[in-house]
C-alpha positions, 0 to 999 in steps of 0.5 A: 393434516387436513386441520393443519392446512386450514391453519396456515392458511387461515394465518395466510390470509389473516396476514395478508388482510393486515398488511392490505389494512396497513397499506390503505389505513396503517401508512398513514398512521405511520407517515404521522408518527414519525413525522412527529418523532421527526418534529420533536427532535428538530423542534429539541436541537433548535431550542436546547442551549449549546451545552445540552445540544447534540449539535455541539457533537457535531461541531466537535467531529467537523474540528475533530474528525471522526477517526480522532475521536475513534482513536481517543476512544481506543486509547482511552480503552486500555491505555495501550499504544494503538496500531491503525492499519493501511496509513495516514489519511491526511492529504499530503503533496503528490503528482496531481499538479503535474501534467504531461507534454502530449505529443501532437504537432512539434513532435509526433505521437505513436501509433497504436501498434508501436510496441513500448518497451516496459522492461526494466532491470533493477541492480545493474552493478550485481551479477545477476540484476533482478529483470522484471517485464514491468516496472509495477512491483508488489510491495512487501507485505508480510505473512503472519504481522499482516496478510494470510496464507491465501492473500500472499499466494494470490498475490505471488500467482498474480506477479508470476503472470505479469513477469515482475516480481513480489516482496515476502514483506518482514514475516517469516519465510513461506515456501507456499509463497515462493512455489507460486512467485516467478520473481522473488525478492526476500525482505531481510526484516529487523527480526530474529527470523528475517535473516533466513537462510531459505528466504536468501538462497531462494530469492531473486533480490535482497531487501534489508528493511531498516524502515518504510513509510507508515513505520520505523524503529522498535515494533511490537506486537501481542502473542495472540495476535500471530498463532498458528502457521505464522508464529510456528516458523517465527521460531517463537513461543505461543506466549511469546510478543512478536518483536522487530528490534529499532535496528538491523541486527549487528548494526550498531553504528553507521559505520557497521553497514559496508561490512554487513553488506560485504557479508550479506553479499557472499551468501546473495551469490550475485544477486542484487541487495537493495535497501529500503528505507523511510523518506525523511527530512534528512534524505540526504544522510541517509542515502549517503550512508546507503551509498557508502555501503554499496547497496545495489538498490535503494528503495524508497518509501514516502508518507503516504506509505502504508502498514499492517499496524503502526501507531498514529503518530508514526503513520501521521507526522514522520516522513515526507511526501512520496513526491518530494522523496523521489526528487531529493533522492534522484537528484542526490544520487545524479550528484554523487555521480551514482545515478546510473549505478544504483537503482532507485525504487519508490513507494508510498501512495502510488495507485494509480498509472498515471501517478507511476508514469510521472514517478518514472519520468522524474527518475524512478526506475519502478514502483512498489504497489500496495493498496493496489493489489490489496484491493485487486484481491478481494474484487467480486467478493466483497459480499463474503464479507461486507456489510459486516466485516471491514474487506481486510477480514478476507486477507488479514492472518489473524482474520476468522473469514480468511479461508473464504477468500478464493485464490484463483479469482483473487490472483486473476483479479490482481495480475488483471489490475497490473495488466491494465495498468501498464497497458495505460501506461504504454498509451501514455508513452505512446502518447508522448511521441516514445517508445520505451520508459527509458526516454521519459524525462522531466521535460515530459511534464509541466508543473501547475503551480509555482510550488511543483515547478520550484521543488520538481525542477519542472517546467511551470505550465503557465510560463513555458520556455524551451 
């Protein structure tokens, strides 16, 4: 034993006298290696001609950008059709040019102490309209195509807390989900299961899904993609390819939708059916249509829009900006006189409050959150993940580190995100001299540039008249 300890610390010391000879000799040498490695690359990128240079990759990533070439090299792989999660990051028209007309000297701002009326009631004409305390929803996301087990239950905990409400999303029926959610809307999907019995009989809205934001149409997705729990109540086969048909079952032409929404309502018992769709270049027809089917709600998703798998080309060039979609569909519904029948719901791009108080000031009645939440999920545990795993591994279904994500931290986190941020929208209200998200109205806004004013009908900020 004796020997033993001798020679760890003979090895000890013999360490430590290295690395006091490195310090005092070593770094020197080091600092010269690598500043001749150093010289010899830039001495090599300023002479090589352009053809053989590494530059020229740089020049080909700025013209490029680094997600293309990512996505070229993904195509390139496998030939198959690739689906990128959470949307498009191009930089599409949103609420930053429009400004709010603070209450000071012509009208008076309210005291901190003013309560502010936050309620809102979607589906008015129904039986039993769906009342939430917030005008802050959770958007669906759906167990199995996108997030786990734990990741819904978080979320649905979270919605209880604050009084609003949380989207099943086009997975199947989770009663896990639905023992933890206070409000509950069913998301009726283009699916085999998405008409589920369970899901109608127990939720407090209806969503029939003919499309979003970041996809629409036919959507399909590989057997080892969805196992276990998920693919289990699906109702399909382990081998079986997880499909969402283009069009709502039984819809075969646009005539078909006020006799699907007749029957669908005798098994809603008075609850509220919304529709949600994606916001296009031809709004207009499409809303007009939702109309003449007599939906309670119409839901409305912009470009900005995001899903768990959509390919590029659905994420980046269909669809217009959450901006413009609010203002078409409420200035359409305002002339077809069906305003203050039909609720009015928008997603796509929302996060911040600011951003949600302007969608309601231009005519929404609430707004779907996503990436909000997503992010309210994992914070303070981000290191069970990072720095080698994206932060989605902590939520996705087919994820190997979902079960670290701790549920109670999580729904904490994210009833916390929706509580501060109708908090700031009270303040925001308070600060336009009112009380209830019901007074809010274009004239609460000025626009910055002559393009907001013209497509908003917002007043331009650099040329004011009452």
């Amino acid at each position: 034993m004796l020997i033993v300890a001798l020679s760890v610390v003979g090895t000890l010391i013999a360490i430590g006298i290295l690395l006091i000879l490195f310090y005092f000799v070593g770094k020197h040498w080091f600092r010269a290696i690598a500043q001749r490695l150093f010289g010899l690359v830039v001495e090599r990128l300023l002479r090589d001609k352009y053809s053989e240079n590494l530059m020229e990759l740089w020049n080909s990533v700025r013209r490029t950008s680094v997600q293309n070439i990512l996505e070229i090299s993904l195509r390139a792989e496998e030939g198959k059709l690739i689906q990128r999660p959470l949307g498009s990051p191009k930089p599409l028209p949103h609420y930053d040019t429009l400004m709010f007309v603070g209450a000071q000297m012509a009208r008076l701002p309210k005291e901190g102490t003013i309560p502010v009326d936050m309620k809102v009631t979607l589906g008015a004409k129904a039986e039993k309209p769906l009342q939430i305390d917030i005008p802050l929803m959770i958007t669906g996301m759906s167990f199995g195509l996108g997030l786990s087990e734990e990741a819904k239950r978080a979320l649905a905990r979270a919605a209880k807390q604050m009084g609003t409400a949380t989207n099943s999303g086009e997975g199947p029926f989770l009663q896990e989900e639905r023992d933890e959610a206070g409000k509950f809307i069913w998301q009726i999907s283009r699916s085999e299961w998405g008409h589920s019995s369970q899901g109608i009989a127990s939720a407090d809205m209806l969503e029939v899904q003919m499309g979003q934001g970041a996809r629409v149409g036919y959507f399909s997705k590989e057997p080892s993609t969805v196992k276990g729990k998920a693919q289990r109540l699906m109702g399909i086969s382990p081998v079986e390819s997880v499909v969402t048909s283009a069009v709502t079952p039984g819809i075969n032409t646009p005539w078909d939708w006020p006799k699907y929404v007749s029957d669908l309502r005798s098994e809603a018992a008075g609850k509220p059916i919304a529709i949600k769709i994606m916001a296009t270049g031809g709004l207009e027809r499409d809303l007009a249509v939702c109309l003449e089917a007599d939906f309670d709600v119409i839901v409305i998703d912009g470009a900005q829009g995001a899903a768990s798998g959509a390919s590029p080309l659905i994420c980046d060039d269909m669809g217009i900006p959450s901006l413009l979609a609010l203002v078409r569909a409420e200035r359409f519904l305002r002339e077809q006189g069906a305003r203050k029948e039909v609720s009015l719901v928008v997603s796509g791009g929302y996060v911040t409050p600011g951003e949600c108080l302007k969608a309601i000031a231009l005519g929404a009645d609430a707004i779907y959150l996503g990436t909000v939440p997503l992010f309210g999920l994992v914070h303070n545990q981000i290191q069970k993940i990072l720095p080698w795993e994206p932060l989605t591994q902590l939520i996705w279904y087919n994820s190997p580190y979902k079960q670290r994500l701790d549920i109670p931290l999580a729904s904490k986190s994210v009833a916390n995100v929706l509580k501060s941020m109708a908090l700031e929208m009270e303040e925001g209200v308070r600060a336009l001299g009112k009380t209830s998200l019901s007074e809010l109205g274009p004239n609460d806004l000025v626009a910055l540039d002559e393009w907001t004013a013209k497509v908003t009908g917002v007043k331009p900020a650099y040329d004011w008249q009452d």
